[in-house]
N, C-alpha and C positions, 0 to 999 in steps of 0.2 A: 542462219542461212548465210551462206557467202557473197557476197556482191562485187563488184567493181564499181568505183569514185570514178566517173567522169569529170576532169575538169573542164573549167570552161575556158576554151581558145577561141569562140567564137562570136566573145563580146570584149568588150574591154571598156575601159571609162568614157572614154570618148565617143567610143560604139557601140552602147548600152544596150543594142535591140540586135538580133540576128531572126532568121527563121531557112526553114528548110522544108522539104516534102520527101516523110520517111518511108519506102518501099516494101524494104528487108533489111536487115541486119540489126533488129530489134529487140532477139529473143534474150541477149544478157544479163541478166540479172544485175540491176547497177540502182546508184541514187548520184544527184548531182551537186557540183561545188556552182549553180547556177539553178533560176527559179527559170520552172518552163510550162506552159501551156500548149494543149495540144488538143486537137481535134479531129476526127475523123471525116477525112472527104471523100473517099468510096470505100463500101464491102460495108464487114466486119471483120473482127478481131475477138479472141481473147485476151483479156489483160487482169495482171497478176498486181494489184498495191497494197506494199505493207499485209501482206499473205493475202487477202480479198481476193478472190478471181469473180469477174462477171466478163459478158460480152461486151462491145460496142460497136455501136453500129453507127453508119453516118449521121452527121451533126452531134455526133457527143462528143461533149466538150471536158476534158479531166484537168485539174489546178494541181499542181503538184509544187510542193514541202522542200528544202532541204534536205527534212531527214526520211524522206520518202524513199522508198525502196520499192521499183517494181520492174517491169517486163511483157513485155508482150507474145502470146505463145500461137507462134504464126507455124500453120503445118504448110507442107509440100502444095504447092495450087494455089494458097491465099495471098490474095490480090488487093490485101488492102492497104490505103494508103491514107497515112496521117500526116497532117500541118504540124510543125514542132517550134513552134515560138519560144525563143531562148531569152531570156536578161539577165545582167548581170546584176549581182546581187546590191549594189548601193543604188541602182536604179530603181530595181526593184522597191528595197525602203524606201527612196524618196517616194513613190508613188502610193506605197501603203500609208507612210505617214498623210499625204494628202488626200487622203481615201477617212484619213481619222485614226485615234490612240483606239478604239472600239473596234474598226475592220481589220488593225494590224496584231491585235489581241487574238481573233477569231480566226485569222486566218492563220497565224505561227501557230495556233496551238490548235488547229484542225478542229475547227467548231463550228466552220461553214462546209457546205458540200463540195465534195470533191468533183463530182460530176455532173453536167447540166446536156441540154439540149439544146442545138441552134437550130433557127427555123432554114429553108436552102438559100432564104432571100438572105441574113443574116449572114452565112456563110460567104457567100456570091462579094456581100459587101467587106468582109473579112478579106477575103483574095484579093481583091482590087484593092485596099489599103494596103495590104503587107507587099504585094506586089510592087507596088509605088514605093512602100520602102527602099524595099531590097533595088532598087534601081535606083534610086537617089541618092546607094550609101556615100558614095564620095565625095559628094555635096556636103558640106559646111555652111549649116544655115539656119538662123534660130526657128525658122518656119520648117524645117525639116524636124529639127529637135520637138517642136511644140507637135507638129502632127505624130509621132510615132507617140510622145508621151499620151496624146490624147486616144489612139487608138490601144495601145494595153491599158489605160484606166477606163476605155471604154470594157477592153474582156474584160476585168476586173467587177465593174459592174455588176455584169450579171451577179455575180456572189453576194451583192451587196441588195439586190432586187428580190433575191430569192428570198435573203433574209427576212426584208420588208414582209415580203406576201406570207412568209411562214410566221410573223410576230405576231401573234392576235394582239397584243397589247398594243399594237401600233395604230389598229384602226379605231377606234370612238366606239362606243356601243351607243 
């Protein structure tokens, strides 16, 4: 299958976090030189990863790879619109490495899920952080730096939650 590399212009070292709200212009088949999570905040969608096609519909939430390859296959009329949380990729590490050698294992070699659900209240608070991001990018402030890390290792989480609740060995018998 042919793709397009997106690189990433929309972080840098300095400004390890971006985000956007994607409309249209989705449907290309690409994989990225940057880790991104994304979410659906209204409709649905078709979407294409690493060949897979399922729907998605609000509050799904997809983790996407490096070497993830997908697309979204948006016809004439669809109105759906997803959150595209971007970092760059040494931020990224550091925050798996603090996540643990276990979550960054599981998660470069795709062994947690790709896809999860947020509740709308979850969402709601998702907006209001990343919103606050995005308006404080210019600010230089280790309390700026400390909340956006604590907001993607909070997405993050969820993977690490999900785990938990899927490990029978983890609870006691």
């Amino acid at each position: 299958m042919d793709y397009v590399i997106l690189d990433d212009w929309m972080t840098t070292s300095e400004h390890p976090f971006n985000s956007k709200i994607t409309e249209y212009g989705d449907e290309v088949v690409h994989k990225h030189q940057f880790y991104e999570i994304f979410y659906i905040l209204e409709g649905s969608i078709g979407h294409v990863l690493n060949g897979e096609s399922r729907t998605l519909h609000a509050g799904d939430m997809v983790f996407l790879n490096l070497d993830d390859i997908h697309y979204f296959e948006r016809v004439e009329g669809n109105t759906c619109k997803h959150r595209d949380i971007i970092m760059h990729t040494d931020f990224f590490d550091s925050l798996s490495s603090f996540l643990g050698d276990d979550f960054k294992h599981a998660y470069h070699n795709n062994l947690l899920p790709k896809v999860l659900s947020l509740s709308l209240e979850q969402m709601e608070d998702y907006e209001h952080r990343i919103t606050n991001a995005i308006l404080t990018a210019s600010i230089k402030s280790e309390y700026r730096t400390a909340s956006i890390r604590a907001l993607c290792v909070c997405l993050l989480n969820h993977l690490v939650e999900e785990r938990i609740r899927h490990n029978d060995a983890y609870y006691p018998m």
